[in-house]
MIDO-394581 format. One record per residue (C-alpha): residue number from 1; residue in three letters; x, y, z. Coordinates in steps of 0.2 Angstrom, whole numbers. Example, Ala and Ser with C-alpha at 12.3 -4.5 7.8 and 13.67 -1.06 7.14 Angstrom:
BEGIN
<1 'ALA' <62 -22 39>>
<2 'SER' <68 -5 36>>
// end
This chain:
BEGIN
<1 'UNK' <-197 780 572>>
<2 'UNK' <-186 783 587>>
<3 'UNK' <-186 768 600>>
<4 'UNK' <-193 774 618>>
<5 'UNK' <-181 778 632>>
<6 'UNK' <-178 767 644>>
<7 'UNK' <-189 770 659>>
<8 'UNK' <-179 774 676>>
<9 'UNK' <-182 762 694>>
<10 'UNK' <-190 778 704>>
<11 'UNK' <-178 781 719>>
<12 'UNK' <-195 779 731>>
<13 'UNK' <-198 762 725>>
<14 'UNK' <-191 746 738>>
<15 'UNK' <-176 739 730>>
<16 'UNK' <-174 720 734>>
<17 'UNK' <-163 715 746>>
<18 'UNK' <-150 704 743>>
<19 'UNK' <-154 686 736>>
<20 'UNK' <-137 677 744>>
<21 'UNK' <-142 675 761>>
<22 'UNK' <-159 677 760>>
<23 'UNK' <-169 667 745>>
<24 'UNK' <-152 659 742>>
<25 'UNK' <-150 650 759>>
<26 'UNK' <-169 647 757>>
<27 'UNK' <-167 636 740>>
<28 'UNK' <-151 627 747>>
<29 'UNK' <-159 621 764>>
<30 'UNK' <-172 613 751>>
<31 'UNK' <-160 606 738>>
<32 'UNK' <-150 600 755>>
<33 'UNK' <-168 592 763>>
<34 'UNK' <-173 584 744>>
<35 'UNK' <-155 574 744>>
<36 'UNK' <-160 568 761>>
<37 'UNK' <-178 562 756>>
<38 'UNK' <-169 552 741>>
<39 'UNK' <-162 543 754>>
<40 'UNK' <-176 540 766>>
<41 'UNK' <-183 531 751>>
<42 'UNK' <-169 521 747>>
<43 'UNK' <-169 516 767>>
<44 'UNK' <-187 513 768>>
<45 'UNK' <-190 501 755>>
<46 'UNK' <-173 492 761>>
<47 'UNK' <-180 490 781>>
<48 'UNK' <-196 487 774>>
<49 'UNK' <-190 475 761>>
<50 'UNK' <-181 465 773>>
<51 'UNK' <-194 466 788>>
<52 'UNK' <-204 450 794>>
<53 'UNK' <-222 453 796>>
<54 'UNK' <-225 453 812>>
<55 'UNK' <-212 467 814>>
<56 'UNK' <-229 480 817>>
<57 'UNK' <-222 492 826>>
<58 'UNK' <-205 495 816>>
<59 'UNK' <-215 494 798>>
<60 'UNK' <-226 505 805>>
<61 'UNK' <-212 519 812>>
<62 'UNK' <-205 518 796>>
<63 'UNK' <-221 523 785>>
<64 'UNK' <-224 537 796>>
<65 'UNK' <-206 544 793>>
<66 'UNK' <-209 543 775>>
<67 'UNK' <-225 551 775>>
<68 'UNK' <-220 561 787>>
<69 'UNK' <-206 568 777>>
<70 'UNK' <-214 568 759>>
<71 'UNK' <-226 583 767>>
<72 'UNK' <-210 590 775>>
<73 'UNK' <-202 591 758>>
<74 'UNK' <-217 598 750>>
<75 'UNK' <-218 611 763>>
<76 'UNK' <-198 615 760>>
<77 'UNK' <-200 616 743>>
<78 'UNK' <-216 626 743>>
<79 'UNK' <-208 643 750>>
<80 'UNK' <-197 642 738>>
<81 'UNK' <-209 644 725>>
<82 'UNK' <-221 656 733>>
<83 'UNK' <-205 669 735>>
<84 'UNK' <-196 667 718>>
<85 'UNK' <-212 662 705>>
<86 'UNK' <-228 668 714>>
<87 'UNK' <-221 687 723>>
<88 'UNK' <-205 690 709>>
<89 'UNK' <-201 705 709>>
<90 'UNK' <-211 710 725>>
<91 'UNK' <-194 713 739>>
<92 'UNK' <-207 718 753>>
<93 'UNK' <-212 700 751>>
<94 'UNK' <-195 692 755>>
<95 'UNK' <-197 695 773>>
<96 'UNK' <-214 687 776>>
<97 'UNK' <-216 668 783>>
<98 'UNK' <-225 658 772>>
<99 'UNK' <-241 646 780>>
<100 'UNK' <-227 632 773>>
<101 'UNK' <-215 637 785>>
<102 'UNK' <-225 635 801>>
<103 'UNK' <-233 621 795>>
<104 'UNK' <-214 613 791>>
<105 'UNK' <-208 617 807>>
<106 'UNK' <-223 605 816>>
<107 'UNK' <-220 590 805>>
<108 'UNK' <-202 592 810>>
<109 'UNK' <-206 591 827>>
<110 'UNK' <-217 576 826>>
<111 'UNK' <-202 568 817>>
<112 'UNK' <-188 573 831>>
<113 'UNK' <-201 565 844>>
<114 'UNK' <-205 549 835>>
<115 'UNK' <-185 547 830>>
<116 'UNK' <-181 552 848>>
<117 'UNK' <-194 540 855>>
<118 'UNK' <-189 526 848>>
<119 'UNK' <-170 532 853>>
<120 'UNK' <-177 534 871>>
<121 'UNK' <-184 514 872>>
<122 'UNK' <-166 507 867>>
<123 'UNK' <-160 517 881>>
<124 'UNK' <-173 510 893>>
<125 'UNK' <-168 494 886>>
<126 'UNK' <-150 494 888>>
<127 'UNK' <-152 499 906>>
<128 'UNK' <-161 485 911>>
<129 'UNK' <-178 496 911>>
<130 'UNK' <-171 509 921>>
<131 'UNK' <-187 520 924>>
<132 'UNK' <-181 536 933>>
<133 'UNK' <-168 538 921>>
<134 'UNK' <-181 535 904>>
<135 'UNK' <-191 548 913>>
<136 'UNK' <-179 560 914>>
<137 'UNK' <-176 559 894>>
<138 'UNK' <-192 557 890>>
<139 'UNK' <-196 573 898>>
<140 'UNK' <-184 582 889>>
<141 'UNK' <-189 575 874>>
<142 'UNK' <-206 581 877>>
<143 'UNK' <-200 598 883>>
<144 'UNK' <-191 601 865>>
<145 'UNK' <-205 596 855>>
<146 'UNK' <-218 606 866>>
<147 'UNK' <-204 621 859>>
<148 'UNK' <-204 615 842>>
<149 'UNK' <-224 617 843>>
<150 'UNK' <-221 634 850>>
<151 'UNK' <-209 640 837>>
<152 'UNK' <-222 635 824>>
<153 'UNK' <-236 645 832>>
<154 'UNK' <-226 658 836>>
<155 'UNK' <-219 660 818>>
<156 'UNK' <-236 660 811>>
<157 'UNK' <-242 672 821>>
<158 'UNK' <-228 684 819>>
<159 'UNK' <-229 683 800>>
<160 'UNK' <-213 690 795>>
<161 'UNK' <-193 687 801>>
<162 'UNK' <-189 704 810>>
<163 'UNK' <-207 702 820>>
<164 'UNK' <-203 684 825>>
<165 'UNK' <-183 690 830>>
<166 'UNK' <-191 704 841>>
<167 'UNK' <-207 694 849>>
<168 'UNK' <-201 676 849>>
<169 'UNK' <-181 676 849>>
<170 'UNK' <-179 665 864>>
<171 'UNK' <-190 652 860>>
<172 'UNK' <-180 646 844>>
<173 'UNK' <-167 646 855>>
<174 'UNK' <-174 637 869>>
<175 'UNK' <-180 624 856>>
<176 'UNK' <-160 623 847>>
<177 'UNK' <-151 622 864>>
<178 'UNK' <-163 609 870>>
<179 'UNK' <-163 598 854>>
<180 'UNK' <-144 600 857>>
<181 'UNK' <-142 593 873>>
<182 'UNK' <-155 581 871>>
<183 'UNK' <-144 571 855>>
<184 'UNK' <-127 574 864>>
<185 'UNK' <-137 566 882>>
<186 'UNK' <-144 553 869>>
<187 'UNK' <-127 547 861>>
<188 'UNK' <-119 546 877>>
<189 'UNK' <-129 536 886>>
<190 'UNK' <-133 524 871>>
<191 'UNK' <-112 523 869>>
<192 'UNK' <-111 519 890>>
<193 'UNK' <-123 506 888>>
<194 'UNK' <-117 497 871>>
<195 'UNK' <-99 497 880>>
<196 'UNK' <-106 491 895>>
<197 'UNK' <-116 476 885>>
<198 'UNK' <-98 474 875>>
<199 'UNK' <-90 468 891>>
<200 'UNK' <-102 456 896>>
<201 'UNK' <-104 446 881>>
<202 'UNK' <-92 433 875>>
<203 'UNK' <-94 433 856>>
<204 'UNK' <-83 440 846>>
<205 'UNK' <-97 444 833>>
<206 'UNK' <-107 453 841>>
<207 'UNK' <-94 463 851>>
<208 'UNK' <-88 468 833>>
<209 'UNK' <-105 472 829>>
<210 'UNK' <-108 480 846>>
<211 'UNK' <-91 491 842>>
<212 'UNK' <-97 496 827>>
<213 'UNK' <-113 503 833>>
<214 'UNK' <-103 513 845>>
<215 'UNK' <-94 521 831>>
<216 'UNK' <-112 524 822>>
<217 'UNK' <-119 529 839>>
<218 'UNK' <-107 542 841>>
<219 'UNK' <-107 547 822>>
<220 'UNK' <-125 550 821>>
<221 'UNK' <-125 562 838>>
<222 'UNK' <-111 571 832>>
<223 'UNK' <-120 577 813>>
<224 'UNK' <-139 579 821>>
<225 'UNK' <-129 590 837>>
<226 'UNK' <-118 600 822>>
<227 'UNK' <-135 605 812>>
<228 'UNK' <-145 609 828>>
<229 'UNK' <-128 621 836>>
<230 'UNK' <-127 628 818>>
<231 'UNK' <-147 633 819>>
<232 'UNK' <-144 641 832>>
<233 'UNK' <-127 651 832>>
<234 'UNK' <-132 658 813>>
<235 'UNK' <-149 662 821>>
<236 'UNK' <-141 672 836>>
<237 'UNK' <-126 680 827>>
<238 'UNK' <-133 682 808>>
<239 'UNK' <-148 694 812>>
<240 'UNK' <-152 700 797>>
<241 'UNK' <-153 684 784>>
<242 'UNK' <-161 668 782>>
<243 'UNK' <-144 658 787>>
<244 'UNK' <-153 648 797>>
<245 'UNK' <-166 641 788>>
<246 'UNK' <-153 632 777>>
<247 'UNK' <-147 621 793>>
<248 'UNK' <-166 622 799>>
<249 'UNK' <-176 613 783>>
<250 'UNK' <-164 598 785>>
<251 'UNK' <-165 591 802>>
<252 'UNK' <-182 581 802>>
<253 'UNK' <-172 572 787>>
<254 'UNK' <-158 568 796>>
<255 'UNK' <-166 562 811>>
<256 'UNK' <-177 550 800>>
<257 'UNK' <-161 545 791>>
<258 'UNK' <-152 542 808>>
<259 'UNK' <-166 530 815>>
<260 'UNK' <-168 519 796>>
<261 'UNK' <-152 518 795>>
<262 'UNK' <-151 510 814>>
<263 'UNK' <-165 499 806>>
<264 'UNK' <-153 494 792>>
<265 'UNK' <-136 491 800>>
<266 'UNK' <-146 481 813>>
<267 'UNK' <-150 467 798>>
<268 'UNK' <-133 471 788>>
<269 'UNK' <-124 464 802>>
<270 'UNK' <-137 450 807>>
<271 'UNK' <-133 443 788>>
<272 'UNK' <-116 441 791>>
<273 'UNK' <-107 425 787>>
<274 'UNK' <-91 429 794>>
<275 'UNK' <-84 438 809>>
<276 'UNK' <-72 451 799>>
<277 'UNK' <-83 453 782>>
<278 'UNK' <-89 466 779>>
<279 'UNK' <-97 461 762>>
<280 'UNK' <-115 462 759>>
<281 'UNK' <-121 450 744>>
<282 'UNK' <-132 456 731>>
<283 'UNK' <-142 440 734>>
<284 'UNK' <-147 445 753>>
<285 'UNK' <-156 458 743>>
<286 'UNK' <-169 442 737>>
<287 'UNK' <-182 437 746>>
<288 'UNK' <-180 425 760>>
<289 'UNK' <-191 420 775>>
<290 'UNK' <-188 430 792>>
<291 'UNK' <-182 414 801>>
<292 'UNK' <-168 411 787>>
<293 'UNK' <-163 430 786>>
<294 'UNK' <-161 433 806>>
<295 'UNK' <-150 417 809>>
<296 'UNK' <-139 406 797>>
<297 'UNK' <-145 388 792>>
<298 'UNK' <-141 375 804>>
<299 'UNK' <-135 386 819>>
<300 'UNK' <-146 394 834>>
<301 'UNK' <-148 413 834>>
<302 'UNK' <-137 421 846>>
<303 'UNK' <-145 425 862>>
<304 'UNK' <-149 444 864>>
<305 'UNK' <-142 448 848>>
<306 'UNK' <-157 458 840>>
<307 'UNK' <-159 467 858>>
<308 'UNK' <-143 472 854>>
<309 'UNK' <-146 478 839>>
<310 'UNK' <-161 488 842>>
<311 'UNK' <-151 498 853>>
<312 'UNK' <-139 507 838>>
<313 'UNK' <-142 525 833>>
// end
């Protein structure tokens, strides 16, 4: 008995587009955002490990973040999925925008705001409560996450890539350029007034600590500006692939990370027992009371030190 000849792809039948630039991009902006979310865990527990209770406001910021980005994570991971498992084999499918998509580009902008917020009050701090100037920020902070929302409804509506590019081009690109210029307006004011506190205080540890937040400030504004200009120049010049979406899935994880990590370095440097260590002991992992972990036994706390701190991005 003769085997049956294999059956030919009719030449009218959609062939799939390619995978590189399109699922590919898709699975390693989720494989990048999960790498992210391993270390908003590792942060979280360590701020929250090391927090004093009546530090509401902080424990509080930092549960939201996680839960915040576990959904975020779900929803990045969920596309994935639906196009590779749920549609294989389906190529018209490839160009359709999942519910998960929308819906992870609104926890995204609930994460910039809270991250950016908190960014906003160290700034307000540092200028001595400078109202005109935290109202300038805060209404361009509110102007990109009022963008953020509308990229979300706008992409749900469109439900598919090449509609959204036609109807709704400009508002990803209102929403990039301002989440641009807000970090890089962010970073340099919060590195004006760290340098500006730096040459009024007289302690050499916290003017090394001050230094250092200057170097993290600047660090920190650089990466979250570099993901948000590479969102958009691959969403402008790469029209017909899903380039974007790999720099897209990770910002709310980096933000989170940029704000816990603030969190941490803030009580790395408080534990320090001398000047130029930069040793962290595993027994400062233990557990201690607040009043022994924020100053040393038998010596004040310095005057404006955790201010100070607050104020690193």
């Amino acid at each position: 008995m003769s085997a049956a000849p294999l059956s030919m792809p009719s030449p009218l039948e959609p062939t799939l587009p390619a995978l590189d630039d399109t699922l590919g991009v898709v699975m390693i902006g989720a494989f990048i955002c999960a790498i992210w979310y391993g270390i908003i865990c590792l942060q979280s527990f360590m701020v929250l490990h090391k927090l004093c209770k009546d530090d509401v406001y902080t424990k509080c910021t930092v549960w939201v973040l996680w839960v915040v980005n576990t959904a975020h994570l779900a929803l990045s991971i969920h596309p994935c999925y639906w196009y590779m498992v749920t549609n294989y084999g389906r190529p018209t499918t490839i160009y359709r925008i999942t519910w998960s998509i929308s819906f992870g580009v609104v926890l995204t902008g609930l994460n910039d705001a809270i991250v950016r917020s908190w960014f906003i009050y160290r700034v307000w701090i540092l200028s001595e409560r400078n109202r005109p100037l935290t109202a300038a920020l805060a209404t361009c902070i509110a102007f990109a996450f009022a963008m953020t929302m509308v990229v979300a409804g706008q992409s749900y509506r469109a439900m598919t890539f090449p509609a959204f590019r036609e109807s709704s081009k400009w508002v990803l690109q209102a929403d990039m350029a301002s989440v641009f210029v807000s970090d890089v307006v962010l970073a340099l004011l919060l590195c004006y007034y760290l340098a500006r506190t730096r040459n009024k205080v007289f302690s050499r540890r916290i003017g090394s600590y001050i230094n250092a937040l200057l170097v993290y400030t600047v660090n920190t504004g650089l990466l979250t500006s570099m993901v948000a200009m590479g969102c958009l120049i691959t969403f402008v010049r790469l029209q017909h692939n899903f380039v974007f979406v790999a720099f897209y899935f990770p910002m709310a994880s980096i933000y989170a990370n940029s704000l816990l990590a603030s969190f941490n370095i803030r009580d790395f440097f408080g534990n320090r027992q001398e000047p130029e260590s930069f040793a962290l002991p595993l027994s400062r992992l233990s557990s201690a009371p607040c009043s022994q972990r924020a100053t040393r036994v038998g010596q004040p706390k310095p005057t404006g030190l955790h201010d100070a701190a607050d104020t690193g991005r």
